[in-house]
C-alpha positions in Angstrom: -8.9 -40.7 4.7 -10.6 -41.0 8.0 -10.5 -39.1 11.4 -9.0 -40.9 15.0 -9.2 -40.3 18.4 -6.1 -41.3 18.9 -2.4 -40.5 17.4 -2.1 -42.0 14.0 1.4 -43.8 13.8 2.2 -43.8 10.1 4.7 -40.8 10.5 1.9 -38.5 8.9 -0.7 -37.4 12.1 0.2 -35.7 15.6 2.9 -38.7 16.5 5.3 -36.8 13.8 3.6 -33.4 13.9 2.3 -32.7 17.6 -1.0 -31.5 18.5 -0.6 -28.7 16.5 0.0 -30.1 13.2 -1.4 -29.1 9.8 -2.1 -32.8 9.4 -4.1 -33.4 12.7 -5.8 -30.0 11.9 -7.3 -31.4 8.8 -7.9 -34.9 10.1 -9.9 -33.0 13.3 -11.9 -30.5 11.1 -15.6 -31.9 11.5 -16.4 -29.7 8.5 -13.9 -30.7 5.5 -15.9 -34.5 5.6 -19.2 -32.8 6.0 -18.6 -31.1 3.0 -17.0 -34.0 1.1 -20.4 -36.1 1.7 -22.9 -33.4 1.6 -21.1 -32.9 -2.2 -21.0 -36.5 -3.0 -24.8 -37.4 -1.9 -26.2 -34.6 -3.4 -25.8 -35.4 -6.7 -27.3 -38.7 -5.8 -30.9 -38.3 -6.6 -30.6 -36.7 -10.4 -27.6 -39.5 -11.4 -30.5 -42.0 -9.7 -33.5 -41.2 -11.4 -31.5 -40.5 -14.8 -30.0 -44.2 -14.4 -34.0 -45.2 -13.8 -35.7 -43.2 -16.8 -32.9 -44.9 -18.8 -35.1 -47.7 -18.4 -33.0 -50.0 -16.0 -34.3 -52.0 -13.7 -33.6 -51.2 -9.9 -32.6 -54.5 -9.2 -30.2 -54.4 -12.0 -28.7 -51.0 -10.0 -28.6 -52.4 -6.4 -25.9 -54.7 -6.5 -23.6 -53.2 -9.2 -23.3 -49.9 -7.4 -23.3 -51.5 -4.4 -20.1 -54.2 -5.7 -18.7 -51.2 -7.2 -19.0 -48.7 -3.8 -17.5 -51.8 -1.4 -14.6 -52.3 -4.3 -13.7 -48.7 -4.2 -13.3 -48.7 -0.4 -11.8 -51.9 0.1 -9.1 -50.9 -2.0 -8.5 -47.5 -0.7 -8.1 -49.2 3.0 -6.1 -51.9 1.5 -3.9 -49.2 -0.2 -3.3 -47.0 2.7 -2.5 -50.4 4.9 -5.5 -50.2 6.9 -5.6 -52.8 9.6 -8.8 -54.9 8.3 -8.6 -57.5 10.9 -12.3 -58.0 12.2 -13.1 -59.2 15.0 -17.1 -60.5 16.3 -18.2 -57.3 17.4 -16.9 -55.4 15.3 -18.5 -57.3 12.5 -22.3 -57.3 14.3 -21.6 -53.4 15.1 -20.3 -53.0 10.8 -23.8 -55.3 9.4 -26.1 -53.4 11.4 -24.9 -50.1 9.9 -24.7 -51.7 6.9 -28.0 -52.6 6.8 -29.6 -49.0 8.0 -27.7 -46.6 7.3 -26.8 -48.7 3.1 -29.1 -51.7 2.7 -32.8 -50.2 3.4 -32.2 -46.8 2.1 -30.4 -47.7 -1.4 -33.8 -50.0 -2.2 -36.1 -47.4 -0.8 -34.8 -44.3 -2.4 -34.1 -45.8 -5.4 -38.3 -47.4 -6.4 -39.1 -44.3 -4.6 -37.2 -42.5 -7.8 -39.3 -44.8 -10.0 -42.0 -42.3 -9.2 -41.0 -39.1 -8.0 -38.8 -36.4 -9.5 -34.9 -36.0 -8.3 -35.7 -32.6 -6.8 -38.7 -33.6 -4.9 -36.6 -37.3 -3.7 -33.5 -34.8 -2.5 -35.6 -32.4 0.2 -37.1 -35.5 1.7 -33.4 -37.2 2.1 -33.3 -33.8 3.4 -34.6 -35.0 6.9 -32.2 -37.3 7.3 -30.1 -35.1 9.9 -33.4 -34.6 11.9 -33.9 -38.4 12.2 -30.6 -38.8 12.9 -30.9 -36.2 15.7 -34.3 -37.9 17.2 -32.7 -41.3 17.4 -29.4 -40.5 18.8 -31.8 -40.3 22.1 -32.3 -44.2 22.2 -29.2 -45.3 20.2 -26.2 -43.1 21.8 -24.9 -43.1 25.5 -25.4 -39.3 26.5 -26.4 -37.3 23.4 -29.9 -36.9 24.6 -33.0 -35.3 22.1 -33.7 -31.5 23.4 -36.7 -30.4 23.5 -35.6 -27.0 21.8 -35.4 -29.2 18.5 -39.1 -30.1 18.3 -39.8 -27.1 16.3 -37.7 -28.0 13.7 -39.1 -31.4 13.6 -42.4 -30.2 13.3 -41.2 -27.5 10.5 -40.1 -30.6 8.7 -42.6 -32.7 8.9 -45.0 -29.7 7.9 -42.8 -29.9 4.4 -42.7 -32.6 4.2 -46.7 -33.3 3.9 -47.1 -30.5 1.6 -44.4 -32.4 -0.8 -47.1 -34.9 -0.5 -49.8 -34.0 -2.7 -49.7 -35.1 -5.9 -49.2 -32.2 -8.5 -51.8 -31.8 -11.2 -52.6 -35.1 -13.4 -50.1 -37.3 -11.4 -52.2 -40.4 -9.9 -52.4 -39.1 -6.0 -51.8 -42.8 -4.4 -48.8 -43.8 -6.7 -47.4 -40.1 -5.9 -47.8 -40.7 -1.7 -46.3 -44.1 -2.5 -43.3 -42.4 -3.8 -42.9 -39.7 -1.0 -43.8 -42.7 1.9 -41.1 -44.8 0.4 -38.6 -41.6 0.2 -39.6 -40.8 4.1 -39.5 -44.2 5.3 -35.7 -44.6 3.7 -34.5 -41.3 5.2 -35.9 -42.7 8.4 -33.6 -45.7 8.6 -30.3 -43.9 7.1 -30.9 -41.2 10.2 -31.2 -44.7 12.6 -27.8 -45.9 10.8 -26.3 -42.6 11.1 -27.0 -42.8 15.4 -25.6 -46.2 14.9 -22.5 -45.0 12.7 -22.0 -42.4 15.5 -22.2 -45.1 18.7 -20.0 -47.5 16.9 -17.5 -45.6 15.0 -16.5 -44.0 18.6 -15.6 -48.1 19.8 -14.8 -49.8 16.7 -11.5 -49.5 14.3 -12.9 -47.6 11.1 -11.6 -49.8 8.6 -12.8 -53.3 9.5 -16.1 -51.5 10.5 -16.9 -49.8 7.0 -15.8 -53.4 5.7 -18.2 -54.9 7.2 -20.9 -52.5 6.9 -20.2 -52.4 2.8 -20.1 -56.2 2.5 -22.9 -56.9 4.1 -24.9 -54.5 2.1 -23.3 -56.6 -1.1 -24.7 -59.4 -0.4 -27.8 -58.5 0.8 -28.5 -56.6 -2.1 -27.0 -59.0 -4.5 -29.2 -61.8 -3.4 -31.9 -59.6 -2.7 -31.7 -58.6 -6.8 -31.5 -62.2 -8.2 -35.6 -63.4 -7.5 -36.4 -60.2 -9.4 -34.7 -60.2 -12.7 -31.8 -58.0 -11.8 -28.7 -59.7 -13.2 -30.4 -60.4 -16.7 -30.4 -56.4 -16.9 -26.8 -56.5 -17.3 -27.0 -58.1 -20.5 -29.5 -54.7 -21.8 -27.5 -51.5 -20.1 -25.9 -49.1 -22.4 -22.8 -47.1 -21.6 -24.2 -44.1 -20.1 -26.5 -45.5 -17.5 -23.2 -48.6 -16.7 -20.9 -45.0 -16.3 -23.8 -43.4 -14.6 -24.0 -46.2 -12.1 -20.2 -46.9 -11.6 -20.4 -43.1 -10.6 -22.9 -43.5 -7.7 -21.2 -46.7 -6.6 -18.0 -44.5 -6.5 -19.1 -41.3 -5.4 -22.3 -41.4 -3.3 -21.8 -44.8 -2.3 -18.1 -45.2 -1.1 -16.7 -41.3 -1.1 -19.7 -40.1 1.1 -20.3 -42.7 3.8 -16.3 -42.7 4.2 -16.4 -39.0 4.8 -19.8 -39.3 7.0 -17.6 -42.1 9.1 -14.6 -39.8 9.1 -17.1 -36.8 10.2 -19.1 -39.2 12.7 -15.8 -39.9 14.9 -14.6 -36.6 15.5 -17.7 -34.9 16.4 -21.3 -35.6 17.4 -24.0 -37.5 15.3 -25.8 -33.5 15.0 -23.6 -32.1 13.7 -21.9 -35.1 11.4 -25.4 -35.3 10.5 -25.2 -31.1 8.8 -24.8 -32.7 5.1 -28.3 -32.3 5.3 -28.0 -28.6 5.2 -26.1 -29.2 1.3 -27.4 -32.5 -0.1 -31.3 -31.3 -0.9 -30.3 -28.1 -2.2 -27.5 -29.6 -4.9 -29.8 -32.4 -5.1 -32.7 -29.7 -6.5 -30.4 -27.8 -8.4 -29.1 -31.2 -10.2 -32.7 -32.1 -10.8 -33.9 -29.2 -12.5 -30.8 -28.4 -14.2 -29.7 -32.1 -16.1 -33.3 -33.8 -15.7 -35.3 -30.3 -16.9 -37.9 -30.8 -13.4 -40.3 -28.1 -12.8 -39.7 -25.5 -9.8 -43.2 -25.5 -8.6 -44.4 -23.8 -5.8 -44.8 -27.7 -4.0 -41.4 -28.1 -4.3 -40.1 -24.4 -3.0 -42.6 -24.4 0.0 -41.7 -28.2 0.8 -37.8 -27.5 0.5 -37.8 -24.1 2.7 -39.4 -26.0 5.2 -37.2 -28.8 5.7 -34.3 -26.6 5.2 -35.5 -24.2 8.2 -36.9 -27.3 9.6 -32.9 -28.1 9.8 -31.5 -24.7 10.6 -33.8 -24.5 13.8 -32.9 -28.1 15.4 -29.6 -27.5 14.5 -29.6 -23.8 16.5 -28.6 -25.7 20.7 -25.8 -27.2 18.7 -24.6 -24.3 17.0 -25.4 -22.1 20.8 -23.1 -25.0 22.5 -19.8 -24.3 20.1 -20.0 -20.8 20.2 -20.4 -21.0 24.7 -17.1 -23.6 24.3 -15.2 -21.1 22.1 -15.9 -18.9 24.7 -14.9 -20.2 27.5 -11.4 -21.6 25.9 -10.6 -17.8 25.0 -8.3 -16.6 22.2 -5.8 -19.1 21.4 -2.1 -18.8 22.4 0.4 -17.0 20.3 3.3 -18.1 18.8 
């Protein structure tokens, strides 16, 4: 389920196969996770703000996704006898990401929801990958912020403000709310996506992701109790309770499990490419299942941050193909 440095000893990675296995082939390819999360947290803004005009309350979604996200991983590692003995540091290094990268953005994105459309929500997680790329510069030993990426910074910033006007007959401050509380969100998953990417490099996977999902539990969970959240479970019908056991399975355990995987076999830019997929499914979700309007906002907005992306991602992209390069056609037989 998730990428290693090192041999894995269960009779299934390069220890039975050699470096060349089909196994440690897949387990190395940075871009089957990618996909995987970029799949998965795309269609988390339209399942969100369908579960929301259902008319439950947020605090009633925090902790039940959350419970459901940490049960679905906890028994996956448990399943595949995953090592979950944690130790101190590992347990600090698993509750800050937890926090970031889970914690901030679920309550963020999700009132943020209460306001904006899905397909407006979904270009602004679009950013994600840029913050991610800015604060790798303070958070990760050697992966330093080049300066060629400013333009694409700028690009999506620029698309970002021009997602923030309020369309015609929306209340402008509630609508500003709703993209600051979107922006703000994206910001601290890309600071828990530099921390995924400094930890997940030190620390054994399993016990890490543990740690990162049950601290977000309980946060959450007691975070939803002062605000009416657990009498909502008395009130949900079946198709917002499925809707929500689906992000708590899919964008909450399957994604961050594959951005983990992702995150230790290659570097926080380029784990960080989901960004490229997410907004667009995210878009496509929200005008197709919630019936949102393509307005010009939201195609001038989205182009941005996608070239916004393209651009910072270009020195990464200019580094691969110089290393394929230089390591020359690969040996026969």
């Amino acid at each position: 389920m998730f990428g290693h440095k090192t041999p894995i000893r269960n009779g299934l990675g390069p220890a039975a196969f050699g470096e060349s296995g089909r196994w440690f082939a897949f387990t190395h390819n940075p871009w089957i996770p990618i996909m995987i999360a970029s799949l998965a947290w795309g269609s988390a803004p339209a399942a969100n703000r369908a579960i929301l005009l259902l008319g439950v309350n947020p605090f009633t979604i925090f902790p039940l996704k959350q419970t459901i996200g940490t049960a679905v991983i906890v028994t996956t590692l448990a399943l595949t006898r995953r090592n979950l003995r944690m130790d101190r540091e590992t347990l600090v290094a698993g509750a800050a990401i937890g926090v970031f990268n889970m914690t901030v953005p679920t309550i963020l994105f999700t009132l943020g929801f209460l306001v904006i459309p899905a397909s407006i929500g979904a270009v602004i997680v679009g950013i994600i990958p840029l913050t991610t790329i800015l604060l790798t510069h303070w958070v990760v030993p050697g992966e330093t912020f080049r300066m060629a990426r400013l333009p694409g910074l700028a690009l999506a910033i620029a698309g970002i403000a021009v997602m923030g006007w309020a369309p015609v007959g929306e209340p402008s401050s509630r609508w500003i709310l709703g993209v600051v509380l979107m922006t703000v969100g994206s910001i601290s998953a890309g600071l828990g996506g530099a921390l995924t990417r400094r930890y997940a490099v030190r620390h054994r996977n399993a016990p890490l992701i543990v740690s990162q999902y049950l601290t977000s539990t309980v946060i959450l969970g007691l975070l939803s109790i002062p605000f009416g959240g657990y009498q909502g479970y008395l009130t949900i019908d079946t198709t917002a309770l499925w809707l929500i056991v689906y992000m708590g399975a899919v964008p909450t355990a399957v994604s961050f499990a594959a951005f983990m995987w992702a995150s230790r076999i290659t570097t926080a830019a380029r784990a960080a490419l989901t960004g490229y997929f997410s907004p667009l499914l995210g878009v496509t979700l929200g005008v197709a299942l919630l019936s949102e309007p393509v307005t010009p906002q939201l195609i001038v907005g989205m182009g941005a941050v996608a070239l916004g992306i393209v651009v910072s991602d270009r020195p990464d992209r200019q580094d691969d193909r110089r290393r394929a390069a230089s390591a020359g056609p690969p040996a026969a037989g």
